[in-house]
C-alpha positions in Angstrom: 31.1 -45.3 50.8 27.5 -46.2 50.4 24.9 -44.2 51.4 22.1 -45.6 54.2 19.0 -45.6 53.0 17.9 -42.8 55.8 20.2 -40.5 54.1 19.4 -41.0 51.1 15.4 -40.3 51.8 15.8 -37.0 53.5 17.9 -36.4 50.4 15.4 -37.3 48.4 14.2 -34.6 45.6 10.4 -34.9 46.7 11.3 -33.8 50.6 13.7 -31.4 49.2 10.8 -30.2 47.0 8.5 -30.3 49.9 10.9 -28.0 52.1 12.1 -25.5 49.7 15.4 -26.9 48.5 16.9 -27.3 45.8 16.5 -30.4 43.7 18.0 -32.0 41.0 14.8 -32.5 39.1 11.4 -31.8 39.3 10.1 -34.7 41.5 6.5 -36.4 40.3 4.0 -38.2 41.8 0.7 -38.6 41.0 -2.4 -39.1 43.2 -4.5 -42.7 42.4 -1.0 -43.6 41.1 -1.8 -47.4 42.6 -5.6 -48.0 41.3 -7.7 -49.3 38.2 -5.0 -48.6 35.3 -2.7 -50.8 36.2 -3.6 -54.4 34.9 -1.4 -55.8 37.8 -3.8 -53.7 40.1 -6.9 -55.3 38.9 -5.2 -59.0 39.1 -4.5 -58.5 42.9 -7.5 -57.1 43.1 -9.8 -59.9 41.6 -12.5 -60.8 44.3 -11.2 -59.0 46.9 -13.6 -55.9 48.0 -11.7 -52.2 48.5 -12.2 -52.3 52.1 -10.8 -55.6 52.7 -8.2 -55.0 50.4 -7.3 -51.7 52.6 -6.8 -53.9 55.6 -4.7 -56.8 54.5 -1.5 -56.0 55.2 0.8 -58.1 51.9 -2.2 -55.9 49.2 -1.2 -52.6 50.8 2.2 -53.4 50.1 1.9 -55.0 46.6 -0.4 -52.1 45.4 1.5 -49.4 46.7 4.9 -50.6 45.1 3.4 -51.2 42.0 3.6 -47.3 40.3 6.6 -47.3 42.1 8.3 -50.3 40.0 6.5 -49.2 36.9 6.9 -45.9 36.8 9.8 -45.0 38.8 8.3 -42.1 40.7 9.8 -40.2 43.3 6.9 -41.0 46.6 5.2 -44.0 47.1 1.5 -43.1 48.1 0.3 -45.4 50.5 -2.8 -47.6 49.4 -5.7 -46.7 51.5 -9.3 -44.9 51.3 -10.6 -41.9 53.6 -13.1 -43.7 54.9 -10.6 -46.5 56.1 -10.4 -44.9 60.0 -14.6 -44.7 60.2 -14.7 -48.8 59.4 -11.7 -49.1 61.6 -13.6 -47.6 64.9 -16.8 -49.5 63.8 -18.6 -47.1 61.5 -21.2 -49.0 59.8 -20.4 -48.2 56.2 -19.3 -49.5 52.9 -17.4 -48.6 49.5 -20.0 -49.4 46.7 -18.3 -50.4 42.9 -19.3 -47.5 40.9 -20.9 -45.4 43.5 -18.2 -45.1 46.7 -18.8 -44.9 50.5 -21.9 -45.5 51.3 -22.8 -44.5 55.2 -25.7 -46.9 56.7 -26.5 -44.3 59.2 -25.8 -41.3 58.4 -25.3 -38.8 60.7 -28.3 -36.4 61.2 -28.8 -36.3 65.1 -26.3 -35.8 68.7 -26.6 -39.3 69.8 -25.2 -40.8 66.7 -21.6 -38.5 67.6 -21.1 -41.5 70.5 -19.5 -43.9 68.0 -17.4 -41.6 66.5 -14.1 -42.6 69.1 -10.1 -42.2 69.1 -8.7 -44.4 66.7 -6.1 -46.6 68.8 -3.4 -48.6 67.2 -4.9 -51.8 67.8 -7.6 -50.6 65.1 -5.1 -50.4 62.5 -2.2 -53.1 63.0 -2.3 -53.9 60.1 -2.0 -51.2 58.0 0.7 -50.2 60.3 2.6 -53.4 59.3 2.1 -52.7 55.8 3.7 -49.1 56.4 6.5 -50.7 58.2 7.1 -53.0 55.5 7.0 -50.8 52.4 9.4 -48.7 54.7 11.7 -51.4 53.9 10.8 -52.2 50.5 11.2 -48.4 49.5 14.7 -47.9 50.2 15.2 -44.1 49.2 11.8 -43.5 48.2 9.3 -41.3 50.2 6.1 -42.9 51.9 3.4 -40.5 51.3 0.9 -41.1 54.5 -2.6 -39.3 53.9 -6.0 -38.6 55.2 -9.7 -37.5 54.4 -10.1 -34.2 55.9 -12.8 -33.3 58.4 -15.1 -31.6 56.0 -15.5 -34.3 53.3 -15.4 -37.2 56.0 -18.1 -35.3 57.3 -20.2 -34.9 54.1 -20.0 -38.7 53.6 -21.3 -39.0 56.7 -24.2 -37.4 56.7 -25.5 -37.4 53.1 -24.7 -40.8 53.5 -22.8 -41.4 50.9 -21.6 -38.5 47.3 -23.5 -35.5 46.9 -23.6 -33.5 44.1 -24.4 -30.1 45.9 -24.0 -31.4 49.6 -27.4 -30.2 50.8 -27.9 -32.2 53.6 -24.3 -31.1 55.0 -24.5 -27.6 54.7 -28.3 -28.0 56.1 -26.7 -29.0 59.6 -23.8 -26.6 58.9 -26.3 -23.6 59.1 -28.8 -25.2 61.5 -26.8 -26.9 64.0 -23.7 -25.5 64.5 -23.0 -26.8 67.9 -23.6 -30.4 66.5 -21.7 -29.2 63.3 -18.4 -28.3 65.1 -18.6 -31.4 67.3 -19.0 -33.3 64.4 -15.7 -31.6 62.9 -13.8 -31.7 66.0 -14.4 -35.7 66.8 -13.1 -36.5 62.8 -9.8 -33.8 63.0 -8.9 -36.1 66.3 -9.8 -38.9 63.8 -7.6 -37.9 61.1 -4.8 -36.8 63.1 -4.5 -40.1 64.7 -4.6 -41.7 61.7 -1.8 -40.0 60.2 0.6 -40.1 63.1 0.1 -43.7 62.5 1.4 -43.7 59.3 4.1 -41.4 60.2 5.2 -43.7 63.4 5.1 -46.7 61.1 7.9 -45.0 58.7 5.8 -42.6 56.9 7.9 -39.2 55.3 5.2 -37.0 54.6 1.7 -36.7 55.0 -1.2 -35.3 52.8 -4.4 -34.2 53.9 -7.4 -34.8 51.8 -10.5 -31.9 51.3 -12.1 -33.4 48.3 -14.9 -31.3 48.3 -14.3 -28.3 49.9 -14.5 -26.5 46.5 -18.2 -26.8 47.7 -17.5 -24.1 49.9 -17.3 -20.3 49.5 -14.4 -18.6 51.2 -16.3 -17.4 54.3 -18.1 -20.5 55.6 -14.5 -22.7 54.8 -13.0 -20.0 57.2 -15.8 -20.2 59.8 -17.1 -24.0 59.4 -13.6 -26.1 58.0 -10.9 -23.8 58.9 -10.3 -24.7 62.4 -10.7 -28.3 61.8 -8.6 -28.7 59.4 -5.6 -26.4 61.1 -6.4 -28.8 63.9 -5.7 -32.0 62.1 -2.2 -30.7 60.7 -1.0 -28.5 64.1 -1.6 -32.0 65.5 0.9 -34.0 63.2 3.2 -30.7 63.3 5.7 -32.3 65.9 6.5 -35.1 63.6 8.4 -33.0 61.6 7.2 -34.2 58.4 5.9 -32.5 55.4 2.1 -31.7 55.5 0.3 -31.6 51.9 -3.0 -30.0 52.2 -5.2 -30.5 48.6 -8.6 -30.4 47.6 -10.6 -30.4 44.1 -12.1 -26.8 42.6 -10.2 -24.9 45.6 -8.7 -21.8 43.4 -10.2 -19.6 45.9 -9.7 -21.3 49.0 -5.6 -22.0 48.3 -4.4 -19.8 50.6 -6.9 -20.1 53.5 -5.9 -24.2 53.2 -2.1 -23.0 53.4 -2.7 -20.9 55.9 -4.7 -24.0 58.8 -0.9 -25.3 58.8 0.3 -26.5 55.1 4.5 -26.7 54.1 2.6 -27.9 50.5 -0.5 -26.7 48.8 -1.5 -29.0 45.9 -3.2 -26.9 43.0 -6.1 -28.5 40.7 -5.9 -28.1 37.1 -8.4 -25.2 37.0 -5.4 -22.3 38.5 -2.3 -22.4 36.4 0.5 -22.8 38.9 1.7 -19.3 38.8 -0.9 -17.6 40.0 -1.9 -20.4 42.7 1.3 -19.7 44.3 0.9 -15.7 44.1 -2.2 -16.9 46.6 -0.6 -19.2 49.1 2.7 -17.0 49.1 6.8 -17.6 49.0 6.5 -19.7 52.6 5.0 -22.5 51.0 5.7 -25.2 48.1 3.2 -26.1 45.8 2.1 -29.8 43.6 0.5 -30.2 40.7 -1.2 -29.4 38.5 -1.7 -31.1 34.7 -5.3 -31.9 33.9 -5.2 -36.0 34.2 -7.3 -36.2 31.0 -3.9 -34.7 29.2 -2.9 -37.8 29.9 -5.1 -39.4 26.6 -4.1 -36.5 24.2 -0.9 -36.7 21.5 2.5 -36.9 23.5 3.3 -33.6 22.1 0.7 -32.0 23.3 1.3 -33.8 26.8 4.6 -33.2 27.2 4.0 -28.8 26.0 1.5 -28.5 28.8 3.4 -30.5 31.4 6.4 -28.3 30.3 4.1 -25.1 31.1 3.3 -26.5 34.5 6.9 -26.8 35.5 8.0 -23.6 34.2 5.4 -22.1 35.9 6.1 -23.6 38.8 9.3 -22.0 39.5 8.2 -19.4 41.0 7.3 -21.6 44.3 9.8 -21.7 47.1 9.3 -25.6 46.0 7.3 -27.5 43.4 6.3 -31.2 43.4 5.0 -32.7 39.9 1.8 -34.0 39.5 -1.7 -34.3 38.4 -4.6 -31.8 39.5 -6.2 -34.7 41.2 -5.7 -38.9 40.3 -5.4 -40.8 37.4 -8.2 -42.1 35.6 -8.9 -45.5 35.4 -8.9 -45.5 31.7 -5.2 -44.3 31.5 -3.0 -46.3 29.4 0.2 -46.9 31.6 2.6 -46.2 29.0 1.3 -42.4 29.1 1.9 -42.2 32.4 5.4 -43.7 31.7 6.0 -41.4 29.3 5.4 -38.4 31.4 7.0 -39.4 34.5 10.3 -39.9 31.9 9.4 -36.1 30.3 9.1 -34.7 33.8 12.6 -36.2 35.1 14.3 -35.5 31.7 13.1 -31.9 31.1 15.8 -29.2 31.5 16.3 -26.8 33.7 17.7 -23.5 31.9 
């Protein structure tokens, strides 16, 4: 008897991972999976600008199956950017080679909050489309939907583009709190649409995206982020998907992002996996967490330290594979073959 393909998802190792049961392997991953180190990534992407390429519906699909084929990994993460839902609802902004988002306004003053509306579906047809399709396309294999989380959408917003220290944002976080939190609150409503999107189109999980609340000491992410955040993911909790919560140079926020409504924590590279999951407790599963430069040293070297990572992430009630943030575009592919092929082969004893 052969098994449907819905089966044979909510079978799949990375939900099992993702819930807390048992798997047959360690599932893998890995963030930027579909980006600048693939050669057939940089072919489809010849002349076509990030943005644009985020809203054609056949390039989502192409670039997100891409890993998957080469790779063999065990969740597709859908091809997008966090600033995709700001140009959607008219945000005048831009993703600038070599720099990133660039904001054309930012947002300093009350009045600007006026164009920051509901995303509704019509805004994102077709990236809807190209989640129904890869839906199709993946079979067994988990969509990862995702989205940037209030806090770094924010700090995009109104430094106008990186920081380095995020001055300008913590300037209005202090100054103008009132502006601050309705700032916050209009992008969680933001996010949260934007992943129940995904999810309606076919989506299996979701993962929520604080790049740069490692900016933050524990206090102001608990006053300033916290609610924000726990309001994105209690929005998307009635889908009854998984909901990944990571962000970069977070070892001492880990348990504060499990606790705003997390089933997964993702771990940088900087907290070895067993002590990250002493912080966010036996509730939760965690991902991660191999430095993605490991990825250029010897393959014996790779493989011992991927080894420590999944040992020491037995302890979790469930561990996912995968780097401590994305690939880097000077990866050679092979590595990455090579460790996705290590990760599924090593043995469980």
């Amino acid at each position: 008897m052969t098994t449907s393909p819905s089966a044979r998802l909510a079978e799949s190792d990375f939900l099992r991972a993702c819930r807390g049961e048992p798997t047959s392997r360690t599932p893998v991953w890995f963030m930027r999976q579909a980006g600048r180190h693939l050669p057939e990534y940089l072919k489809v992407r010849e002349g076509v600008a990030m943005l644009d390429s985020c809203f054609t519906t056949d390039l989502v699909v192409e670039i997100t199956m891409q890993p998957v084929r080469r790779y063999g990994v065990d969740a597709a993460i859908f091809f997008s950017d966090i600033v995709v839902p700001l140009k959607a609802i008219g945000v005048d902004l831009d993703i600038v080679p070599g720099t990133g988002p660039v904001i054309a306004d930012p947002i300093r003053r009350r009045g600007q909050l006026d164009q920051l509306r509901r995303l509704e579906p019509d805004d994102v047809e077709s990236i809807a489309a190209a989640a129904r399709a890869l839906v199709g396309e993946l079979g067994g294999t988990p969509l990862i939907g995702f989205a940037g989380a209030p806090f770094t959408l924010a700090s995009y917003l109104v430094e106008g583009g990186p920081s380095r220290d995020h001055r300008i944002t913590k300037q209005l976080m202090y100054s103008q709190t009132g502006l601050w939190n309705d700032l916050l609150e209009r992008l969680s409503h933001l996010a949260a649409d934007f992943l129940r999107v995904q999810v309606e189109a076919g989506a299996s999980a979701v993962q929520l995206f604080d790049s740069w609340a490692g900016a933050l000491s524990p206090s102001d992410y608990e006053t300033y982020v916290a609610p924000h955040s726990r309001r994105v993911l209690e929005s998307v909790a009635d889908l009854g998907v998984p909901r990944i919560h990571f962000g970069v140079g977070t070892g001492e926020l880990l348990d504060q992002m499990g606790d705003v409504g997390a089933d997964v924590v993702g771990v940088d590279w900087r907290v070895p996996l067993d002590r990250a999951i002493e912080k966010v407790g036996p509730h939760r599963s965690v991902q991660g967490n191999l430095d993605p430069t490991l990825l250029f040293a010897p393959a014996d070297v790779l493989h011992t330290k991927a080894a420590a990572a999944i040992e020491r992430g037995r302890g979790a009630r469930g561990h996912v594979f995968n780097l401590g943030h994305g690939v880097l575009p000077q990866t050679d592919p092979d590595a990455v073959k090579g460790l996705v092929d290590f990760v599924h082969g090593y043995e469980r004893v």
